[in-house]
C-alpha positions in Angstrom: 0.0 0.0 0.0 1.3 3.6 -0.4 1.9 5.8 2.4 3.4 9.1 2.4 3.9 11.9 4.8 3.5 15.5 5.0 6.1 16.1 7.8 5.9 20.2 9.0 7.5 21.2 11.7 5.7 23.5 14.3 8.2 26.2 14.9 6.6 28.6 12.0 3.7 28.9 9.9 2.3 26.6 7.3 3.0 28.7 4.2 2.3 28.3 0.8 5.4 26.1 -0.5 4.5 23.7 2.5 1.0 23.3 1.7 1.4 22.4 -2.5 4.0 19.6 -0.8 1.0 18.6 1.1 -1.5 18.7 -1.7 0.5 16.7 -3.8 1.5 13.9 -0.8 -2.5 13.8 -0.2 -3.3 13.6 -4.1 -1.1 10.6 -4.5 -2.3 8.6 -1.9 -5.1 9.3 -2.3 -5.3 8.3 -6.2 -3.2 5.1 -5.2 -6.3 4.6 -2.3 -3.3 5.1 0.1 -3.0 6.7 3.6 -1.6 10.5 4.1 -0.3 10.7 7.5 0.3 14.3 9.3 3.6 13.5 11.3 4.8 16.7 13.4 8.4 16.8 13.4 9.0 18.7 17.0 12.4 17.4 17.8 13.4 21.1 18.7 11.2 21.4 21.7 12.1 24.5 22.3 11.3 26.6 19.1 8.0 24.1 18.4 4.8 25.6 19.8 1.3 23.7 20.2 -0.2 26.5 18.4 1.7 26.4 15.5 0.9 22.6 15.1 -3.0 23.7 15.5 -2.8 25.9 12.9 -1.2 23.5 10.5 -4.0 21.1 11.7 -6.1 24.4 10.4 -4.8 24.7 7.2 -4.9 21.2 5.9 -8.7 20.7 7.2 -9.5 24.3 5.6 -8.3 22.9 2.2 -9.8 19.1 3.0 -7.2 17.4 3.2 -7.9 15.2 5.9 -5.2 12.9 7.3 -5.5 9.1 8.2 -4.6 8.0 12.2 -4.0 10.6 14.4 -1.3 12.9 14.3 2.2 11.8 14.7 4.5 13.9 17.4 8.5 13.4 17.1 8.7 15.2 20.6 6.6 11.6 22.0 10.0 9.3 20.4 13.1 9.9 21.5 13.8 6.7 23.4 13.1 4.9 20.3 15.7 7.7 18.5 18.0 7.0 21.4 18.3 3.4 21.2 18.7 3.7 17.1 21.7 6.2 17.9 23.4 4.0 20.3 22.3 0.8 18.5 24.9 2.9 15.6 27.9 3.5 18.1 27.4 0.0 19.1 28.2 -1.4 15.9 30.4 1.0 15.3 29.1 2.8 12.4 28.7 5.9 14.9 31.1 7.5 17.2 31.3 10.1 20.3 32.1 14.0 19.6 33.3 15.5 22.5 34.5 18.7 20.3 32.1 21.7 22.0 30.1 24.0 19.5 32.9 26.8 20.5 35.6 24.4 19.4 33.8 23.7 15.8 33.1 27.7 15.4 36.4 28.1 15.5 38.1 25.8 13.0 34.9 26.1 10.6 36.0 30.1 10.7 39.5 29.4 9.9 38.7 26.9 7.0 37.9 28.6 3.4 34.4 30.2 2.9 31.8 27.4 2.6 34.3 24.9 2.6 34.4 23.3 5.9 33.4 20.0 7.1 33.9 18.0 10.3 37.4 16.6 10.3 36.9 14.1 12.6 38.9 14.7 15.2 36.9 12.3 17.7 36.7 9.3 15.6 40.1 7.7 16.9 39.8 8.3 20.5 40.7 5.0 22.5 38.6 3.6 25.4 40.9 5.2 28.1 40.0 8.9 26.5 36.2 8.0 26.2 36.1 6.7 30.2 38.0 9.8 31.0 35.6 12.3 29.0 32.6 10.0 30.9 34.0 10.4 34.4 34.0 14.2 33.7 30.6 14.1 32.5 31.9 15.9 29.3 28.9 16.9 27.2 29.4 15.1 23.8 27.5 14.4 20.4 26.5 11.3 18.5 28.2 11.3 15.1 27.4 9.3 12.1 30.5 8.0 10.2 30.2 8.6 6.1 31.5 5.5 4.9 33.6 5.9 1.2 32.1 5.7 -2.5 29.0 6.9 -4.0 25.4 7.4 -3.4 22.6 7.6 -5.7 19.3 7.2 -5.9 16.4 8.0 -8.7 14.5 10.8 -8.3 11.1 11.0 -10.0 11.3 14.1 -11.2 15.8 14.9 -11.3 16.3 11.4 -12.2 19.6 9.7 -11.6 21.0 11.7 -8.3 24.7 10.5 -7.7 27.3 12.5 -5.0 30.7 11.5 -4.1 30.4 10.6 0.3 33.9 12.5 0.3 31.6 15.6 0.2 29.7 15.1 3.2 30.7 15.2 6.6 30.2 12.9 9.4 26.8 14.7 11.1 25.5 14.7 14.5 22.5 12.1 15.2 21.8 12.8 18.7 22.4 15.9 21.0 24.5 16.7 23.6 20.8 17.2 25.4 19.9 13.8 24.7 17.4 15.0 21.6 17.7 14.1 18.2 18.4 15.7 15.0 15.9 15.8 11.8 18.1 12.9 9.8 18.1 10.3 12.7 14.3 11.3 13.6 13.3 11.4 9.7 15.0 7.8 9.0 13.8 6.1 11.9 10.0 7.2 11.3 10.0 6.9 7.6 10.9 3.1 8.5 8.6 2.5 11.4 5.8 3.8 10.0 6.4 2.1 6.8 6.5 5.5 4.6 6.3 4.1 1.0 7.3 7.6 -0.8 8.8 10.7 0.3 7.5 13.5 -1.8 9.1 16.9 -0.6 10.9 20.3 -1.8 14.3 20.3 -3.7 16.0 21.9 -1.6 16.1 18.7 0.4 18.0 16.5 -1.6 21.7 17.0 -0.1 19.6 15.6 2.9 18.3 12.5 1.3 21.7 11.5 0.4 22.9 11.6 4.4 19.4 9.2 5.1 20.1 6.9 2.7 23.1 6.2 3.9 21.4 5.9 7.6 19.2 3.4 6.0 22.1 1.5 5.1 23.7 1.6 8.1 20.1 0.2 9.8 20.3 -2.7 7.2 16.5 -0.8 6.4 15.3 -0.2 2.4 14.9 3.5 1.8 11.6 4.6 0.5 10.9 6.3 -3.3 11.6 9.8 -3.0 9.9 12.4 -4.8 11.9 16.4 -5.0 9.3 18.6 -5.7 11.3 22.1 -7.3 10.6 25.1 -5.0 7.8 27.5 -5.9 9.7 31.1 -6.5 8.1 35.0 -6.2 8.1 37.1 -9.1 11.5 38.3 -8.6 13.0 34.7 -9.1 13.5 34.1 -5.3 12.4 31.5 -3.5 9.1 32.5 -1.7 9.0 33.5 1.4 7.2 35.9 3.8 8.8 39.0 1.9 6.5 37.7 -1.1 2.9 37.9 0.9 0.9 35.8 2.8 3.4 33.9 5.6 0.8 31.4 6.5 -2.4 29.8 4.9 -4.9 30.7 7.1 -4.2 34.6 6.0 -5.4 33.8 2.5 -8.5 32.6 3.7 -8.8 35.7 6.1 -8.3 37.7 2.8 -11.2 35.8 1.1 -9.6 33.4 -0.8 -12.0 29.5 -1.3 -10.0 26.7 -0.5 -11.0 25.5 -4.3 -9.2 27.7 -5.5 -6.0 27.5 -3.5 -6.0 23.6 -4.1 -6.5 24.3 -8.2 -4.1 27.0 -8.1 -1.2 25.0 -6.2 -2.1 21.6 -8.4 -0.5 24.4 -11.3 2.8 24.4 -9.8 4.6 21.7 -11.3 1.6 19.8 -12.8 -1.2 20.6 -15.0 -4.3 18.9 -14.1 -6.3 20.3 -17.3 -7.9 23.5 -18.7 -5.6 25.9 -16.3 -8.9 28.1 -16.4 -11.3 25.6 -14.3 -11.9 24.8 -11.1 -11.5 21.6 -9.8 -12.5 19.7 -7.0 -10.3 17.9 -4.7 -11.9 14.5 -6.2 -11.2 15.5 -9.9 -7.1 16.7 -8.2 -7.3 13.1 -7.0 -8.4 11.4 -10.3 -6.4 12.7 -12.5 -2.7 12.7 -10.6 0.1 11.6 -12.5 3.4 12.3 -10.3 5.1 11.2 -13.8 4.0 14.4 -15.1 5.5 16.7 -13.0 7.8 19.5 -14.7 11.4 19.9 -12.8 11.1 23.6 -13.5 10.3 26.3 -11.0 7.0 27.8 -11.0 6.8 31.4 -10.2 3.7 32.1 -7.7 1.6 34.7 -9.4 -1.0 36.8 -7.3 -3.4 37.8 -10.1 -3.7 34.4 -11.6 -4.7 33.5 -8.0 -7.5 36.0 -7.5 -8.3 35.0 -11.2 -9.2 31.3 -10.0 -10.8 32.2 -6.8 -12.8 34.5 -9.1 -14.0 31.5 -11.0 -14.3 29.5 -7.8 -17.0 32.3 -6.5 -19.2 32.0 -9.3 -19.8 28.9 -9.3 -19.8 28.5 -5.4 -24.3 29.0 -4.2 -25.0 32.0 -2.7 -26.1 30.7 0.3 -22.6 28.9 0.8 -21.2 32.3 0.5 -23.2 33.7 3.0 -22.1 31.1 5.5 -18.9 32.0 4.9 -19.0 35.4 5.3 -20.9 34.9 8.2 -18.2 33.4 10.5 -17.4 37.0 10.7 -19.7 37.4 13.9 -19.7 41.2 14.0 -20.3 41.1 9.8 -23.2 38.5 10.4 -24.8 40.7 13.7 -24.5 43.9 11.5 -26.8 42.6 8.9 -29.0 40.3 10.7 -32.1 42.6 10.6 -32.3 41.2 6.6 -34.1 38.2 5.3 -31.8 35.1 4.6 -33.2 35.5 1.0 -32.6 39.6 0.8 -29.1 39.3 1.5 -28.5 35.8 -0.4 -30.3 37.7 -3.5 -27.2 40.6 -2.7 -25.2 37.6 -3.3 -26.0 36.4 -6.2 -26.7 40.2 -7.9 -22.8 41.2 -6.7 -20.4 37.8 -7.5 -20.0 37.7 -11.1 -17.2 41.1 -10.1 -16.2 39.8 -7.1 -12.5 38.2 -6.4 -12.3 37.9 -2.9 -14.9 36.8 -0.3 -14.0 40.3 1.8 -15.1 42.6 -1.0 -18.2 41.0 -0.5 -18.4 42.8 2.5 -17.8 46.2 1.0 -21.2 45.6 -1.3 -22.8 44.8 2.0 -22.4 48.4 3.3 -22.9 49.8 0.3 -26.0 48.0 -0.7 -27.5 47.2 3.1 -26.7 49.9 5.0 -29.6 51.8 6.6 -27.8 55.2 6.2 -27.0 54.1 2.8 -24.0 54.9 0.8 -21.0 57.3 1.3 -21.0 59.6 -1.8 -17.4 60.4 -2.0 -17.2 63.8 -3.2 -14.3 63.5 -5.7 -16.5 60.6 -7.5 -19.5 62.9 -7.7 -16.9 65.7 -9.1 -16.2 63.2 -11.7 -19.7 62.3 -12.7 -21.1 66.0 -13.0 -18.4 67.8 -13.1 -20.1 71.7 -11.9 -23.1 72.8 -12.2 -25.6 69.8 -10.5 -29.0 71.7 -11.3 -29.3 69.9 -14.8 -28.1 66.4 -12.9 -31.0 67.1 -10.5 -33.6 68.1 -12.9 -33.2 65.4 -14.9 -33.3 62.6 -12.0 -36.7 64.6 -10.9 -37.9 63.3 -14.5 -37.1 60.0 -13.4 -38.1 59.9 -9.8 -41.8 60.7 -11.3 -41.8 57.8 -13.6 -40.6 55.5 -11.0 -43.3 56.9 -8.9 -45.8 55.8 -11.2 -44.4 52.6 -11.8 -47.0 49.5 -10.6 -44.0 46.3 -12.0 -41.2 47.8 -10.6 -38.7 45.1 -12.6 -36.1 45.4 -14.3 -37.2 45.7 -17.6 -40.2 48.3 -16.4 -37.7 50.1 -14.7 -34.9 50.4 -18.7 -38.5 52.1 -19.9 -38.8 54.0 -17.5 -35.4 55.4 -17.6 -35.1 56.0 -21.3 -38.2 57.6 -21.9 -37.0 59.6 -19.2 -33.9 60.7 -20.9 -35.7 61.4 -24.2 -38.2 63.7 -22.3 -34.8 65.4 -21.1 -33.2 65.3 -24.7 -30.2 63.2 -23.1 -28.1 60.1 -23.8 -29.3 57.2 -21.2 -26.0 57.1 -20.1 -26.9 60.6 -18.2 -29.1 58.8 -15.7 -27.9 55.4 -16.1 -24.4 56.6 -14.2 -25.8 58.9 -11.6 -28.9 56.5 -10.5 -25.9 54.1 -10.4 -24.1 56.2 -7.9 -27.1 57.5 -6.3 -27.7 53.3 -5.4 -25.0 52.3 -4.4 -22.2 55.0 -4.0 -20.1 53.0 -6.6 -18.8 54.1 -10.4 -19.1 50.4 -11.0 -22.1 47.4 -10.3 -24.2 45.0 -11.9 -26.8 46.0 -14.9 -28.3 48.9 -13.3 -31.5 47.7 -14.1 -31.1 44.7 -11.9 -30.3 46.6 -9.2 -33.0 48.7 -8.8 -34.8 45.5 -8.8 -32.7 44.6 -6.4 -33.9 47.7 -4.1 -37.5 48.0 -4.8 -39.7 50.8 -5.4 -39.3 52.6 -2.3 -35.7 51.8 -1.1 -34.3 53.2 -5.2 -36.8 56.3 -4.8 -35.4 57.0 -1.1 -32.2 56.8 -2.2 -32.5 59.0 -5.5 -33.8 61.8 -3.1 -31.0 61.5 -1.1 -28.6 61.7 -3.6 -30.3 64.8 -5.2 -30.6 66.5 -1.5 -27.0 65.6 -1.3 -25.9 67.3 -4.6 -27.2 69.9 -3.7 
């Protein structure tokens, strides 16, 4: 059976390269009918927090992927991580490093830039030396000895991976403190748990070479690894917090649908299909191919995002929608006066323009608000520039044909307003803009027509006198 991990640790946030490792870890077990596990690697006790690992916990749930067993915790191991590392020194494919970090800084200052590696001072202490370090209680490190030749392993997506052991050094497995280090806690879990592929970021491969020659050492078969190539920001870096968003959970603070995260992030590196549909986690999970993933870097691009979550809020219900936004406690209590269907009808008028759930919010005030809109006065400046007597003449044409309106739709409502601006001897588009503005206190909406259905009768009059009163 396949089984794969997504292995975070809890010491920062769950960002955006971390989660597309974790879509495609879930997609491929899951299209293989395998088990994802959620293993927390919180060996540095220290740095790790509870809340961090609740917040990754978050994240994947938000985006459904949901993890088989329980969550895994390093930081509930290390006897088992202990007895591996001694198990080592025993057989003597591990030794005792008594050289303090001080000691280390120090040579690793006076080597050439980039160029140094543990010279193994420690390795060919006798028995006499060790006793006498252990009667002092002198603090030392477990080392791994680097035996000679090559190691190689095949990559799905690099190939053929080879280096030369000469250019690694002989690295610390366990602590001075007792706790372990990510290669001795990574090998042993991978084996334990019976981790069938490893399906991670690039920049981890120097690493896989060290743990495959762990494995060796533990007589254990490595698993198939996987080395996804790291997501970059526009500038050709790799992404980080300087980009945006740090963790997750702030893109769905901003208003961004999981769907569209999930089909944005299936882009990087793979191309599920049309790259201008959403997809569901189901269809993500039919159609993976981990043969088909590119080795190139993808570049994470901002407007394609909104683009997609665009898409992903059309076709989302209103009512959905409204559930959403209405997590938002003090959004849901400042609106809660309106019928389910009034403010679900807002919904569906508003989201073909709408790219984030928050701007939502913005129509909300704009179209809900018992004062009703804020006519900002550098807008109005723009939309009747001077004089406003002719503005407000003409509306007063308009007002009295909506007056005498009895099917105040849409299309009674385009009669209304044209035969209104012949009357006046003006173009439409001299009442379509300001009864636009006078609505909603926007330049921009929906077919104005539908939104004075929208309003009603009495609600579009109200706020046509207010607008003319406020022209004034």
């Amino acid at each position: 059976m396949k089984k794969v991990r997504f292995a975070p640790s809890p010491t920062g946030h769950l960002h955006i390269g971390g989660v597309r490792t974790a879509l495609f870890n879930y997609l491929y077990a899951k299209n293989a009918a395998g088990e994802f596990i959620l293993r927390i690697e919180d060996t540095d006790v220290e740095r790790s927090s509870p809340e961090m690992a609740e917040e990754i916990s978050a994240g994947l749930s938000w985006l459904g992927m949901k993890w088989d067993h329980e969550p895994y915790y390093q930081s509930h191991h290390f006897e088992k991580y202990r007895e591996i590392a001694f198990r080592l020194l025993r057989e003597g494919k591990a030794y005792r490093c008594f050289c303090t970090p001080e000691e280390i800084e120090a040579r690793k200052k006076s080597a050439p830039a980039g160029l140094f590696k543990y010279d193994r001072k420690c390795i060919s202490l006798d028995a006499a030396e060790i006793e006498r370090h252990a009667a002092k209680k002198t603090p030392f490190v477990i080392r791994f000895f680097i035996p000679e030749g090559v190691t190689g392993f095949k990559d799905r997506v690099h190939k053929e991976m080879k280096i030369n052991n000469s250019e690694l050094d002989d690295y610390v497995l366990l602590k001075s403190d007792g706790s372990p280090t990510y290669h001795l806690s990574v090998v042993a879990d991978d084996s334990s748990m019976g981790i069938s592929d490893v399906i991670r970021g690039d920049d981890h491969i120097s690493n896989t070479f060290k743990q495959i020659l762990l494995f060796r050492a533990l007589a254990l078969k490595p698993p198939k690894y996987t080395h996804l190539p790291l997501i970059f920001g526009a500038d050709k870096k790799k992404l980080s917090k300087r980009h945006g968003e740090t963790s997750i959970l702030e893109f769905k603070h901003k208003g961004y649908l999981p769907e569209a995260i999930i089909t944005y992030l299936s882009q990087l590196s793979w191309l599920p299909g049309e790259n201008k549909k959403i997809f569901t986690m189901a269809d993500l999970v039919q159609k993976f191919n981990l043969q088909k993933l590119s080795k190139n870097s993808p570049v994470f691009d901002y407007e394609k995002l909104r683009f997609l979550n665009s898409l992903a809020i059309r076709r989302k219900p209103p009512g959905a929608i409204y559930d959403i936004l209405s997590e938002d406690k003090e959004f849901a209590a400042a609106f809660s006066e309106f019928a389910v269907e009034k403010k679900e009808a807002l919904i569906e008028l508003v989201k073909p323009r709408m790219k984030t759930l928050i701007e939502f919010k913005e129509k909300f005030k704009n179209y809900l608000s018992k004062e009703g809109p804020v006519y900002r006065r550098e807008e109005l400046e723009k939309l009747a520039p001077g004089d406003k007597s002719g503005l407000r003449k003409n509306l007063g044409v308009f007002l009295d044909r909506l007056s005498a309106l009895d099917s105040f739709d849409s299309a009674g409502v385009e009669e209304a307003l044209r035969s209104s601006a012949e009357e006046a001897g003006v173009k439409a588009a001299a009442l379509i803009h300001p009864s636009r503005f006078a609505l909603t206190g926007e330049t921009v909406s929906p077919s104005i027509f539908e939104v004075f259905a929208f309003f009603g009768k009495e609600e579009s009059i109200k706020r046509i006198k207010s607008f003319i009163a406020h022209s004034g």
